[in-house]
N, C-alpha and C positions, 0 to 999 in steps of 0.2 A: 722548494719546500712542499712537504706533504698535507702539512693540518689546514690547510682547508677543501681538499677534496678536489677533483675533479671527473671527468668523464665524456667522453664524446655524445654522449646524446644524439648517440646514429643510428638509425635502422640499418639492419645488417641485409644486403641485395638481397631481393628475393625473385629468383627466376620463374616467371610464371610458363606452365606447358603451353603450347600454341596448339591448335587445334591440329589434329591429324601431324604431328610430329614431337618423334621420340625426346626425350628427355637427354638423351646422349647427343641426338644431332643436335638440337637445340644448343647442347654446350658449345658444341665445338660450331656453329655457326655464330656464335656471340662473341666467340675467342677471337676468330678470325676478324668481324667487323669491328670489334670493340678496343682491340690491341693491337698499339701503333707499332713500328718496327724500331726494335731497340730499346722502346720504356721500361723492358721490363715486368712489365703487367698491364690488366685489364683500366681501358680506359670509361668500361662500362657507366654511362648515369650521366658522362661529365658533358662540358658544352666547351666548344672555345669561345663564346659570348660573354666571360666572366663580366668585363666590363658595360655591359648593356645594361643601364638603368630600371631596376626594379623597382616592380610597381608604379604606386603614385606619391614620389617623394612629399613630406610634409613642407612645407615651404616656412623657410627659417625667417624670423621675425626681424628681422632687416640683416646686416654684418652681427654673425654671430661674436659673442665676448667674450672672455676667458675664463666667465666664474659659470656654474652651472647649478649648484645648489648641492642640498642634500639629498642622496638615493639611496641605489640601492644598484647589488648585481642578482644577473641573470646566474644559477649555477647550473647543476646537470638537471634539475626537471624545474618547470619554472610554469608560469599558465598558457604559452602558447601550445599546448598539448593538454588533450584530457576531454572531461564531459560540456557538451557545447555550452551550457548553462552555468556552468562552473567558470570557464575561463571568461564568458561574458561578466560572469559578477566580478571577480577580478577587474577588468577592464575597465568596468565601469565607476567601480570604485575611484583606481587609479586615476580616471578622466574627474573626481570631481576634486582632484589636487595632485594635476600629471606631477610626475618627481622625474628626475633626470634616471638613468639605465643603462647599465654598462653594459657589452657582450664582448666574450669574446673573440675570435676568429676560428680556432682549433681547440673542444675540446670546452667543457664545462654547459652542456648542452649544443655544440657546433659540430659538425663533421669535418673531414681532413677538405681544405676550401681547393684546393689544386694537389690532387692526388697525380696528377702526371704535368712536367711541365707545359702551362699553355693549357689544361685543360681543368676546366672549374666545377665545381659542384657547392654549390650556394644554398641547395635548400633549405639547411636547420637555420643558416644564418636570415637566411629570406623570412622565413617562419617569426622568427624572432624578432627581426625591428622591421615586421608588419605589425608583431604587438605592440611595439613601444608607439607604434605610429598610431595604433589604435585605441591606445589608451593614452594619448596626449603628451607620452614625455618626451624627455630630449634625448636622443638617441648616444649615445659615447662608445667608442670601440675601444677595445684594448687588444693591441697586433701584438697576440700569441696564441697559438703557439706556429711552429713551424711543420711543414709537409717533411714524408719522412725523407726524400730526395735529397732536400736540401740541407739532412744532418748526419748525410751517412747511409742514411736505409733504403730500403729500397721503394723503387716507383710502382705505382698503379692503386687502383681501389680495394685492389682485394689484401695489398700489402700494408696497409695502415697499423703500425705496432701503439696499441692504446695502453703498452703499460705507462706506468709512473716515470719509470726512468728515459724513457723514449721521448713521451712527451714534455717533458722538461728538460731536454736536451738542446741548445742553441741553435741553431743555421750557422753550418760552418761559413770561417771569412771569405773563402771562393763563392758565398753563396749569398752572399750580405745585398747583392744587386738585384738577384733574384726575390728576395725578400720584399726588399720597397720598390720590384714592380708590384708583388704580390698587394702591400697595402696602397700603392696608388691604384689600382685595380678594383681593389673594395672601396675606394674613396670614389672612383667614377659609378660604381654598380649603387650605390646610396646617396647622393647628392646630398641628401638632408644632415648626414653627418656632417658633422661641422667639428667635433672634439675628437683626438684620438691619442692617445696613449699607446706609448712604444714599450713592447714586450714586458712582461709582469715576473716582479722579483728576482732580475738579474738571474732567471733560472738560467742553467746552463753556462753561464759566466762565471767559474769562478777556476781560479789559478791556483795549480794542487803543488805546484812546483814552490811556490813563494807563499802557501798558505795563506792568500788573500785574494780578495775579488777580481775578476777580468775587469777591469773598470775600462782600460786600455780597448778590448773587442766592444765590450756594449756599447759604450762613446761612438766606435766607428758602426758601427750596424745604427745606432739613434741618428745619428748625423745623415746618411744615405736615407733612412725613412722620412728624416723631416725634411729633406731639397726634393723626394720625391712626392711629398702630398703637398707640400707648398707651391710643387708645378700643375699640379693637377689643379688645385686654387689655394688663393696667395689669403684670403678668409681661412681655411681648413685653421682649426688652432690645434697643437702636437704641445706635448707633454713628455716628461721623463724623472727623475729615471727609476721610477719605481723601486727603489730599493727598501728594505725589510729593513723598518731603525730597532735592532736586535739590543735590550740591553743585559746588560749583565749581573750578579749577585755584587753587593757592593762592598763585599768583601774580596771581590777578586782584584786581582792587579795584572793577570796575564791579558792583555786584549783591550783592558780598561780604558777610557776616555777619562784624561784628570782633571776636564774641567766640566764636561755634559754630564751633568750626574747630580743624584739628589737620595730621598730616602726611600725610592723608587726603585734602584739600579744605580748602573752607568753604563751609558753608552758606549757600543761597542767601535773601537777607536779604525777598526777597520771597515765598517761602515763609512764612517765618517770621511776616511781619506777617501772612499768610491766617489761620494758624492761630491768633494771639491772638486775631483780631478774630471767629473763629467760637468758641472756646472761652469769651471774654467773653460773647457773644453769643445761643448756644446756649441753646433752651429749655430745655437738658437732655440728660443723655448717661448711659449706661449703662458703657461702654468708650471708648476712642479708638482710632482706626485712621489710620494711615498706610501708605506702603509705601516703597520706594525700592531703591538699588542700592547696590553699596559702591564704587562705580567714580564718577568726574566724570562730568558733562554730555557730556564730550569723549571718553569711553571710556577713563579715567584709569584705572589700578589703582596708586594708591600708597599709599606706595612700591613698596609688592608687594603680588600679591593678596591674602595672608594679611593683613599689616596694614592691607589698606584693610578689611579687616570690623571695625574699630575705631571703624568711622562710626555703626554701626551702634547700638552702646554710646553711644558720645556721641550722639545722635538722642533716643534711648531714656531718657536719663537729663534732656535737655534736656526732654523733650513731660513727662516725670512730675514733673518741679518744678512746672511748669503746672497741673498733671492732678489733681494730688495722691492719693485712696486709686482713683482711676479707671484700671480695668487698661488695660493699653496692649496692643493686636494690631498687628501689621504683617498685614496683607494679603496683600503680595508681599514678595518680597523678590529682590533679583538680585546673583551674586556673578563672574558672566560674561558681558562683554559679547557682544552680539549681532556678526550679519552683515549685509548689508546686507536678507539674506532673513528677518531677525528668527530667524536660527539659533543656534545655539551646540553646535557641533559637534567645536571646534577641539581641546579637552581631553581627556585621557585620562579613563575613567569613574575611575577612583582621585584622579588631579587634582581633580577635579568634587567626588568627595565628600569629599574632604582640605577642600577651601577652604568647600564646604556646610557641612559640620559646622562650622567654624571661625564663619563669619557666624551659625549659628542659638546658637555660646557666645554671641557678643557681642552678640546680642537678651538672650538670658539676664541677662547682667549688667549688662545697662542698664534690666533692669527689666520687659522683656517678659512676657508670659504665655501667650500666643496668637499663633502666626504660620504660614502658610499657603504654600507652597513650590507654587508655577503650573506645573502638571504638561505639557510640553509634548508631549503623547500625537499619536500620527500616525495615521493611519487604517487604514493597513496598510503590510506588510513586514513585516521581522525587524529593521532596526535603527533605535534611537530612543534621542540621547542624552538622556540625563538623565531619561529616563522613569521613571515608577513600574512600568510593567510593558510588557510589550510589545504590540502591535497584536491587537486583537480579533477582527480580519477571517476567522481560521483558525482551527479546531477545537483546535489547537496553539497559539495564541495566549494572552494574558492570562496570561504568566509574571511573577510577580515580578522585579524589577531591584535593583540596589543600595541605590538612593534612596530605594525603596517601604523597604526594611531600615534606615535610616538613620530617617526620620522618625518610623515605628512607634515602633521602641525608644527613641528623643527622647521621645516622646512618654508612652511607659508609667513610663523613668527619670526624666522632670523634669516630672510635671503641673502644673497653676497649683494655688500655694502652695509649692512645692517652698521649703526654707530650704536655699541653696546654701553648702556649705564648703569653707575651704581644704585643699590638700593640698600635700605635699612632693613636691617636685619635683628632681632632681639637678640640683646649677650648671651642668654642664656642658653640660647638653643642654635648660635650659630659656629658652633663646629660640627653641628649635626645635620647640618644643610648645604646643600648644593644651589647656586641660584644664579640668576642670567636675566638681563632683561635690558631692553630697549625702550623707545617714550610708549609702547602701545601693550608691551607683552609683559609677564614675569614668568618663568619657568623655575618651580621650586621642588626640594627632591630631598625625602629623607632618609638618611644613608643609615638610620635604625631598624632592626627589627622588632618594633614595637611604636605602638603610638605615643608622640609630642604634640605639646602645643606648642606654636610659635606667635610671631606678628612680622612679616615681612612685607614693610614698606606702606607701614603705617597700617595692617589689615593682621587681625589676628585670628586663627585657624588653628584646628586641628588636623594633624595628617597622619592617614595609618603606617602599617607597618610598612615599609620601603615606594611608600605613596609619589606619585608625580603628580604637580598641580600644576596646572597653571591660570595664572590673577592677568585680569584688564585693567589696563591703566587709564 
């Protein structure tokens, strides 16, 4: 799928002239040293070292566990790039309530990681969880996407096809081994990783003949990545199967699910059978991940936005009947539909984090532990909705935003384990409330645009228009 973007986030080679020789011999003296025989193309930049330990891995706070918190991802521009000063605030921010951070391998700020077989180029990835390492979070990979070798295309650095439909294109079955050397490879080059997450939204899986998901290939490609990180260390904890809980208009009946459904949708019944069949299936699983949106296929929000994040609950509660003591992550998660530019601009930032907050309750109470909020960072300017912070590109840049305030404090008031309780709520004004709390916290959220007063849990208050609060207990 398209709507949330991606990008390689590569500098394109830049051949610099050597002194006292021509720009032509230069070529052809790079050609010859740099392209192995038979790849195909230039091996230029790469290492066969992939697996040598970079940097100075963070050292993981005993056997890492399977829940990790609430974050966020890394997309195509992110703070490990930009003005020094910029990405420092950033950073330091992050360090004074690290949150877990996704990356991923190829592709959403990463370069193609093995553009020739056996030969590595790790930079953007190197770049990247030296940030996480620098701003205290927990590093998490998500193994996608695939080098073009291994899906048909062809080998070398300069061969890297970055469009949409390329990179969202699987690693053929002959190429499934090649694969989880590939993420055993990354799992030795960062030790510190500990969580990893196999390939993102069943891209490339799906069966055009029987019009429904490869669940049958991902199963086998998930299976060979998890014997292969679990060799590498039997700690690594692996995840699956990401798949997109797509619902439908709940008027439909083609595709329908007749009993996962509410006044939300209904879930899409071929989802559903993907996920049995890899959960039956599964060598094994650490966590489950999913991701999805609280909107229909169609850009539904119902009834309204606030109640369609009730999907989310119901999703959440349906995977862990399943799943049984297996923590549940969502991934992504989307509570605004996009534009046709894969934007979401439309909303006031208080809207944004009124109906936010509201979707990350109903993870919560469906059961959630972990879930990832896809940071739509821009590369530069001053405005960027929904961001965590703003553009890195200015010495003035890399300010905190609302969202970044929201997910932190989510995060510090509800970690995995959290035992969630009820609290009082006034009749009056409690269908107009969102609210969550624990013996310490209360997260309250009014899904009005315009100010109420309330009294939740024995405390009465006024809260503006699509206001987030939160009360000490």
């Amino acid at each position: 799928m398209g709507r949330h973007g991606w990008n390689s986030g590569a500098r394109r080679w830049r051949l610099t002239a050597l002194l006292g020789v021509g720009a032509a011999a230069l070529a052809l003296v790079l050609t010859l040293i740099n392209t192995l025989p038979g790849d195909g193309g230039s091996a230029a930049g790469t290492t066969r070292d992939g697996d040598k330990v970079h940097g100075t891995p963070a050292v993981p706070p005993g056997e890492a566990g399977p829940d990790v918190g609430w974050g966020f991802t890394h997309t195509q521009f992110s703070a490990d790039e930009g003005s020094g000063a910029a990405t420092r605030r950033v950073a330091e921010r992050l360090g004074e309530q690290p949150l877990p951070q996704i990356q991923h391998i190829m592709g959403w700020g990463a370069d193609n990681p093995e553009p020739v077989k056996g030969r590595y180029d790790f930079e953007d990835m190197d770049r990247r969880i030296d940030f996480v390492r620098e701003s205290g979070g927990t590093p998490v990979v998500t193994l996608c996407c695939a080098p073009d070798w291994m899906k048909g295309g062809k080998s070398g650095t300069d061969n890297t096809n970055w469009s949409q439909d390329a990179l969202e294109t699987a690693p053929r079955p002959e190429h499934f081994d090649d694969y989880a050397a590939l993420a055993a490879t990354v799992a030795k080059r960062y030790p510190d990783v500990r969580h990893f997450i196999v390939w993102n939204e069943f891209k490339g899986f799906w069966n055009d003949a029987e019009a429904r998901w490869d669940y049958e290939g991902y199963t086998e490609l998930y299976n060979q990545v998890y014997k292969a990180l679990k060799a590498v260390n039997e700690d690594i904890k692996v995840g699956g199967p990401y798949l997109v809980m797509d619902s439908l208009d709940p008027r439909q009946k083609e595709d329908a699910s007749p009993t996962v459904k509410g006044p939300w949708g209904a879930m899409d019944q071929r989802v559903l059978d993907a996920f049995d069949y890899w959960n039956k299936n599964k060598a094994g699983a650490d966590f489950v991940v999913v991701d999805g949106s609280s909107y229909t296929k169609d850009d539904e929000l119902l009834p309204d936005e606030f109640a369609a994040t009730e999907k989310f609950t119901a999703v959440s509660r349906w995977v862990r009947e399943r799943t049984g003591d297996l923590p549940l992550w969502w991934a992504e998660y989307y509570v605004e539909p996009s534009d046709a530019d894969d934007e979401r601009d439309d909303w006031s930032e208080a809207r944004r984090g009124a109906v936010q907050a509201s979707g990350m309750i109903a993870m919560a109470r469906g059961g959630a532990t972990s879930a990832f909020y896809w940071n739509p960072e821009k590369e530069k300017g001053s405005g960027c909705a929904g961001c965590l912070w703003t553009p890195t590109d200015s010495a003035d840049g890399g300010k905190p935003l609302p969202m970044l305030d929201l997910v932190s404090r989510f995060n510090r008031e509800f970690p995995p384990g959290t035992e969630y309780e009820q609290v009082s709520v006034a009749a009056a004004s409690a269908p107009d409330v969102r609210v969550l709390a624990d013996d310490k916290a209360v997260l309250v959220v009014n899904t009005l645009d315009r100010k109420i007063s309330t009294e939740v849990d024995g405390e009465r208050f006024d809260l503006g228009a699509y206001d987030v609060k939160w009360l000490t207990r």
